[in-house]
N, C-alpha and C positions, 0 to 999 in steps of 0.2 A: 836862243842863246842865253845862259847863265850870265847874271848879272850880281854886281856885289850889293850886300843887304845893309842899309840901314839902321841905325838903333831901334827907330820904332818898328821896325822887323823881325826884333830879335825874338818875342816872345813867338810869332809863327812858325820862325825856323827850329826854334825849339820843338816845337810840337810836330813839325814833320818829322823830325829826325828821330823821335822817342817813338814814331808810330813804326819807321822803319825798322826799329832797333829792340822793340817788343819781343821779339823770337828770337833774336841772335843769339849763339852759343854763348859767349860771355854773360852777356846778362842774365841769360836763365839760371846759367851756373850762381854767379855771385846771388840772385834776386831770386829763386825759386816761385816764391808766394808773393802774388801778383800785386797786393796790397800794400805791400814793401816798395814794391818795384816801382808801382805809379807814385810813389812818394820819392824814391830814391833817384830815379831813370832821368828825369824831366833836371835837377839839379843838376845834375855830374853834365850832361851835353850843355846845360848853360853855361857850365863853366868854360866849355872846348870854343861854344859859341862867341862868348863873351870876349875870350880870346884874340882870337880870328878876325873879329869885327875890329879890337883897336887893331891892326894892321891892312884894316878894310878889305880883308882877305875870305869875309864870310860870304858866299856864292848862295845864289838864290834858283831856282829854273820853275819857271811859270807856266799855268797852262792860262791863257787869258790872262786876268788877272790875280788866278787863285797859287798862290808859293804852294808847289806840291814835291821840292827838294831841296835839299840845301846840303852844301860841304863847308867844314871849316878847314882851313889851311893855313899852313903859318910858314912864313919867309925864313932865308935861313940867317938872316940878321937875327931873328926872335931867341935866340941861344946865346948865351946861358941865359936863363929865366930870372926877369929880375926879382925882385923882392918884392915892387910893388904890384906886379903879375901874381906873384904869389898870395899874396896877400887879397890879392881879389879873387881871386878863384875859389879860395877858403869860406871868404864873406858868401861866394855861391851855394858853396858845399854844406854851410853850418848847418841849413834849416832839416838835412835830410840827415844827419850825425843818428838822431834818435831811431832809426830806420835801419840806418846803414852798420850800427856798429858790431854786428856780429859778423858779416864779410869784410870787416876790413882790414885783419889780418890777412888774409886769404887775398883780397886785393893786392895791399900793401907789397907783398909776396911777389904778387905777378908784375906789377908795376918797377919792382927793382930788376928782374929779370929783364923784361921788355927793354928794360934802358941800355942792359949792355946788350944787346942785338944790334938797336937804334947805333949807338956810337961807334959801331965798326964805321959808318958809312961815313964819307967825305960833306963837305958843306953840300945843301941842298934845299927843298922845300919839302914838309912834311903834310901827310895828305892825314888830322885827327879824325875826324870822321865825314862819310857822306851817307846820304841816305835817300830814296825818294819813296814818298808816300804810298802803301802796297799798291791801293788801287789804279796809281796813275804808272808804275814801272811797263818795262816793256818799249817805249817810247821814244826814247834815246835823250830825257832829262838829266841818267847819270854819266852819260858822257856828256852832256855839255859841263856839267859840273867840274867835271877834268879839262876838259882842253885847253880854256882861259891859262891857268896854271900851267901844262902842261907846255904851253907855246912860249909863257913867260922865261920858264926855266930851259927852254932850246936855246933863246935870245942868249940868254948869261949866263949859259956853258954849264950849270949846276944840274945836278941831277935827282931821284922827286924820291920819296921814301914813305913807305904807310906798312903796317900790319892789319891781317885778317885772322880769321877765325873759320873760315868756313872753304873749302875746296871750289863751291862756286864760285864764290867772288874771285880767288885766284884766278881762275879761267878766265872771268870779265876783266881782271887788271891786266890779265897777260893780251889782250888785244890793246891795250896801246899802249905796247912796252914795257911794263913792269914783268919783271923778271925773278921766280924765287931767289931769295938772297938765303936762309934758313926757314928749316920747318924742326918746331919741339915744343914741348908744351914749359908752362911756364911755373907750375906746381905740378905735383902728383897727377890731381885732379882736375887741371882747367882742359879745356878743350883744345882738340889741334891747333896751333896758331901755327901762319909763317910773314915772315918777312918777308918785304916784296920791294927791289930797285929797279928804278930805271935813270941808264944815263940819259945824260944831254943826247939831241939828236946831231949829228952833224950837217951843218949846214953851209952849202956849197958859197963858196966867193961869187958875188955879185959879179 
């Protein structure tokens, strides 16, 4: 069972999530040359990470003692984004600027797009990212990574919201319950994305 991370955590769940996230469409897109990437990648999920942890919302899944997944999550109180959120996420971001600044037009781009998909959808929980370590996937670490969340948000009627990138994982989200919401790309050039909801489940009167 996935369990929430710690600050002294945080640096490991970084480093799973950038191993899982090494090949994802987006990234290659934005990060092509791999030397960028490992400078740029490990930043930008500290920022998601960093996030998710002040809402103690950062899920960890273990095998023994070694963290070989992690999801960050964020509640739907976490909207609108404050300032001082902002402001931290940036202080993440700065070290990798030198790195980053020829995709981030091109981000920038997707990232305004991506936001009006997001706000069709009613109050909920937002699933930023999950990932489990390549070697240990298979195992059912990223469903534990869901469920916690998943069962929170049945309790308080709210419904869960995340984007992908890849036709797999939609398949993986649609077994428990996310549902396409939109499929289109976000530039010319970014790769398939879709938006993926799932409501509340309903639950019978005791």
């Amino acid at each position: 069972m996935a369990e929430a991370l710690r600050a002294s955590q945080l640096s490991a769940a970084v480093k799973v999530l950038a191993s899982a996230f090494w090949d994802y469409p987006e990234t290659v897109h934005l990060l092509p040359d791999e030397r960028r990437r490992s400078r740029v990648l490990p930043r930008y999920l500290l920022s998601d990470a960093r996030d998710a942890l002040g809402f103690s919302m950062l899920l960890g899944a273990f095998d023994g003692d070694r963290l070989v997944g992690a999801a960050a999550w964020i509640p739907p109180e976490a909207y609108p984004v404050s300032v001082g959120r902002q402001a931290r996420q940036l202080v993440d971001l700065a070290p990798a600027l030198p790195w980053a600044w020829r995709c981030l037009p091109e981000a920038q781009r997707a990232q305004k797009v991506n936001r009006t998909y997001h706000r069709r959808h009613p109050e909920h929980f937002y699933l930023r990212a999950v990932g489990v370590d390549p070697g240990s996937q298979g195992h059912g670490h990223g469903a534990s990574l869901l469920a916690p969340i998943l069962d929170r948000a049945d309790e308080q009627g709210v419904g869960c919201f995340l984007q992908t990138a890849t036709a797999r994982n939609v398949r993986w989200y649609e077994q428990f319950g996310f549902a396409v919401a939109d499929a289109y790309r976000p530039t010319p050039t970014w790769p398939d994305t879709w938006s993926m909801w799932r409501p509340p489940a309903l639950t019978s009167a005791p």
